[in-house]
Structure formats: structure tokens, C-alpha cells
N, C-alpha and C positions, 0 to 999 in steps of 0.2 A: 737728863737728856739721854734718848738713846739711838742709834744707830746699830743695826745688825745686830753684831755682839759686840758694841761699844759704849762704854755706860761714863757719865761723867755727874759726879758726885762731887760739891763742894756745900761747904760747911767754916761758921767762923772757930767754929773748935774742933783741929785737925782730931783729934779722941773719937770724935761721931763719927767719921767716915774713918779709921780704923776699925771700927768694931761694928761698922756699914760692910767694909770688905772680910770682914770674919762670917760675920754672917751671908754673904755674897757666897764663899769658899764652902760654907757648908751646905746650901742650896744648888750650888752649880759647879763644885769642886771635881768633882765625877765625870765630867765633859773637857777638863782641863782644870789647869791651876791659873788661877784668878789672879791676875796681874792688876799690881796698883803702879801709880807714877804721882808722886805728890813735889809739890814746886810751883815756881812761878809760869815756867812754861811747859806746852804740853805739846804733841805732836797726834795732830787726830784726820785723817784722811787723805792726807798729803798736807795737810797744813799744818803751821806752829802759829800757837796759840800764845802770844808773851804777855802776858797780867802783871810784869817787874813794876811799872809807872802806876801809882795810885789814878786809880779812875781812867785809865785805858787798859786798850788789848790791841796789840796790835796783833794783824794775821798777815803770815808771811807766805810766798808760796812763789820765792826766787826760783826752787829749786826746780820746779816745772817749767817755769818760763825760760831757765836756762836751757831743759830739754828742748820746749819749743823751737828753741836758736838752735840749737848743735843737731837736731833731728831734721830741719829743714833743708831742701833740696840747695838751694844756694844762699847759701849762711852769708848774711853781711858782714860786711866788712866793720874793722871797728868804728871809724869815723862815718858810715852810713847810718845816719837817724832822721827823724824829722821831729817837725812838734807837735802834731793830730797825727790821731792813726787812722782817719778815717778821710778822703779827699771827697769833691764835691760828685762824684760820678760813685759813689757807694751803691744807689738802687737803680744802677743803670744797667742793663743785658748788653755787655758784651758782641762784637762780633768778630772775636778773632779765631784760632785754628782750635779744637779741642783736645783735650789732653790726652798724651798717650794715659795706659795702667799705671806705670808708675806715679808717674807726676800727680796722676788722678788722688792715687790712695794717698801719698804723700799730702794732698791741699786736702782731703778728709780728715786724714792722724792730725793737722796742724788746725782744723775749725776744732775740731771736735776736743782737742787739748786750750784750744782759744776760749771756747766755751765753760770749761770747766773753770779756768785761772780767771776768767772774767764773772762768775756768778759770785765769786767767794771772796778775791782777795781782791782783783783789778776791775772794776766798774768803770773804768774810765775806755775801756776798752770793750763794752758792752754790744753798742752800737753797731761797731765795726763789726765784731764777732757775728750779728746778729745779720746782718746785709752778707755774710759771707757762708753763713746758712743755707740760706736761699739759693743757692750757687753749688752746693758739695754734688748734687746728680751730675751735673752737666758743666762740671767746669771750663772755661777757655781761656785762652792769653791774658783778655784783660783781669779776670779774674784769680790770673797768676800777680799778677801787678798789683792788683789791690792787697792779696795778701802778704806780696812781699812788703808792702807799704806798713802794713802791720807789725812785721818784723821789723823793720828797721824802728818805727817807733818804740819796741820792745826793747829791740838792741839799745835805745837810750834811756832806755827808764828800767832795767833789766831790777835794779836795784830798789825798787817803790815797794812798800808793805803800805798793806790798808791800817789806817789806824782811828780804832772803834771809841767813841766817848760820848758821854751825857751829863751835859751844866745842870739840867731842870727834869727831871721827871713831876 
């Protein structure tokens, strides 16, 4: 698997991908030195990758969602949560005041970091993410509400890793 310049090599006899990353080091050693990471877990894009449980992975990606909270314009409170992040007015327009620049950029950094923690780790949060997309041009009041709604769902599930398996191939 590659990414940019991120390469991830696994093998059931750790011997192959040593002497995968020797050869790695002499092909591309001249650009940099060839960093390996071997173990059960790994850390690739913002995410950790945990392989410890035979026949899962979990992917964790707290540490974002933590930003999302501590980056956003008014941080819930700790006992602010709900159980949906998403209420029944998600593809609805809005007709409250629209936002000054700040608040603006502020509800774009918090879709736009929504979006990424939602393709990868939190699925469950897709949805919302996705209705709140449609919204980053021209956002207004209610569109502050919905987001905040998302945070506080956040605020209580802050702690959720996806976790990847397969009974049957």
C-alpha cells in the first residue's frame, strides 16, 4: 500500500520486509533514510492502526476528534451529549443571521476536520458530516446548531475507535 511517500509492507516472516527495507535504503536512501516501524501498532496519516487482537484492527483517530472539541468556537460542556448527531432538520436551509468571518472559518476547520475523522475512523458520523457540507458557503444560525449538535454527540462518544474484522471471506 502506498501513500505519497508512505509505504506499508507486511509479511508473515518479519526477515522479508527487513531485507524489503534494505533494499528500500538503497533505491531511495539518497532522498532520506528510510524509516521502518514494525509492531502491532502503527501510526499512518493521523491514524493508529492496532492489529494486537487476532483478526482485527482497530483505527483510532481520538486525537482529532479531540481537536475538533478543544478547536471549536463553544466547547461543550462535559455533561453536554446527545445520542444521534444528526436531528430530523439536517437537509433543511436555514433562515437565521449569517455568520460573521470568524464563526465562518471556524464551522469550515470543524466540517472539514468532521469529514476527514468521518471517512476513516467514525462512520457513524457520515451523514451529519455530509448535510453539513452543503452548508460550509453560506453558513447561518441554524447551521451553527446543527453543528454544535455534532459536537456534543462527539463530546460523548469522544472515546469510540472503529474496529475492522472478517468471519468469512
Amino acid at each position: 500500500m502506498f501513500h505519497i511517500d508512505d509505504l506499508k509492507s507486511s509479511h508473515v516472516d518479519s526477515k522479508v520486509n527487513d531485507e524489503f527495507a534494505k533494499w528500500l535504503e538503497t533505491k531511495c536512501g539518497k532522498h532520506g533514510k528510510v524509516k521502518t516501524h514494525h509492531g502491532k501498532a502503527h501510526n499512518c496519516l493521523g491514524m493508529t492502526f492496532d492489529c494486537s487482537k487476532k483478526g482485527k484492527v482497530i483505527v483510532d483517530m481520538m486525537s482529532h476528534v479531540e481537536d475538533m472539541l478543544n478547536e471549536f468556537l463553544k466547547k461543550p460542556q462535559e455533561n453536554e451529549t446527545v445520542m444521534m448527531p444528526a436531528a430530523d432538520n439536517l437537509f433543511s436551509k436555514g433562515h437565521g443571521k449569517k455568520f460573521n468571518q470568524e464563526c465562518r472559518e471556524n464551522f469550515h476547520h470543524t466540517v472539514a476536520k468532521g469529514l476527514f475523522v468521518s471517512k476513516r475512523a467514525r462512520p457513524n458520523v457520515q451523514p451529519m458530516t455530509a448535510g453539513l457540507c452543503t452548508r460550509v458557503k453560506e453558513p447561518d444560525e441554524t447551521d451553527w446548531s446543527k453543528s454544535m449538535r455534532l459536537m456534543k454527540y462527539l463530546n460523548g462518544t469522544r472515546k469510540r475507535k472503529l474496529a475492522l474484522s472478517a468471519d468469512d471471506l
